[in-house]
C-alpha positions in Angstrom: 50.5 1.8 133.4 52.2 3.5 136.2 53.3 0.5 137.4 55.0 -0.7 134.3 57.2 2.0 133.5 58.6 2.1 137.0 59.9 -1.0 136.1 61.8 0.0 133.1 65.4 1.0 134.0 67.8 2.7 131.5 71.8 1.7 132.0 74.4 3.2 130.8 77.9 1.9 130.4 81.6 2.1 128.3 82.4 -0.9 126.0 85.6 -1.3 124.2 86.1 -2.8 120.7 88.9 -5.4 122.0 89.1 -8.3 119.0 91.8 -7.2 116.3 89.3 -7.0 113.0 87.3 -4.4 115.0 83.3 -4.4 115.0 82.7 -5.8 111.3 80.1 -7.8 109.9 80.2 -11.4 111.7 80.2 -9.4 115.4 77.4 -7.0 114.3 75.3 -10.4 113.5 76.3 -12.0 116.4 75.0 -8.8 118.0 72.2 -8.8 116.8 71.4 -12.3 117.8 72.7 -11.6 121.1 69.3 -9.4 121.9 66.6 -9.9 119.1 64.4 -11.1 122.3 65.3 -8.1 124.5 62.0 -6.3 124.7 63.7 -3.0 125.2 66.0 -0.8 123.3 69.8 -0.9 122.9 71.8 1.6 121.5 75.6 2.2 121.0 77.4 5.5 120.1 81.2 6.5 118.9 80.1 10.3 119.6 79.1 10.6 115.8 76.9 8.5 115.7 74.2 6.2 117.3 73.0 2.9 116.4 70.2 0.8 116.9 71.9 -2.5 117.8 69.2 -4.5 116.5 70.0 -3.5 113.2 73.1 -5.1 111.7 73.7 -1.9 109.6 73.7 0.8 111.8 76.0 -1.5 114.0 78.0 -1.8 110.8 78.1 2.1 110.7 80.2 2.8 113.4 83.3 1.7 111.9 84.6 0.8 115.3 88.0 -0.4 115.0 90.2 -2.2 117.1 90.8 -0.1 120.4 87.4 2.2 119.8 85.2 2.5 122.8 81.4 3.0 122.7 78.8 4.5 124.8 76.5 1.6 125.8 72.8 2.6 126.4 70.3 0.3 127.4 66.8 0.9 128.3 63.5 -2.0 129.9 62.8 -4.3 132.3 65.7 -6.3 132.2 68.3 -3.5 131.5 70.6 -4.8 133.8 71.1 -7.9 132.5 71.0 -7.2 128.7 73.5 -4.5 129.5 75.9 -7.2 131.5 75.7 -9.5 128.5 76.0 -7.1 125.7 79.8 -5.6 127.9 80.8 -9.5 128.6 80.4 -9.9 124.6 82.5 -7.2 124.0 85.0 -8.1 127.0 85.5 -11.6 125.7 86.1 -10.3 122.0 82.8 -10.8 120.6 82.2 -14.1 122.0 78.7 -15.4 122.5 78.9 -17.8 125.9 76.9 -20.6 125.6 
């Protein structure tokens, strides 16, 4: 067990909402998609609050507008990566690269 969770890394990192609608409804599915396989646990915060970004509505509950940034937390065995995708997605304007 030991070795296992020496394994798990947890990143943290500053995304901006940079698309002009902000973080509504098609980006928080896209989201979503983006890491229903991670294994591990992804969470972003405005300071208020903190979601779970598996789940579209407490995505949807930031009310991240245009501009906002968010505290980008994300914990497992492939942190680095997830957490690489997750601020590319939000660089490129909530853009999933093929």
């Amino acid at each position: 067990m030991e070795a296992l969770m020496s394994e798990t890394m947890t990143l943290n990192r500053t995304v901006t909402v940079v698309n002009e609608n902000g973080l509504h409804m098609i980006p928080c599915s896209l989201m979503v998609r983006l890491i229903k396989d991670f294994q591990g646990d992804v969470r972003l915060s405005n300071g208020q609050h903190e979601a779970d970004c598996k789940s579209m509505f407490d995505l949807l509950q930031l009310a991240a507008a245009p501009g906002t940034t968010l505290s980008l937390t994300v914990t497992g065995e492939q942190a680095e990566i997830m957490a690489e995708q997750i601020s590319r997605f939000f660089e490129n304007g909530f853009k999933l690269e093929s």
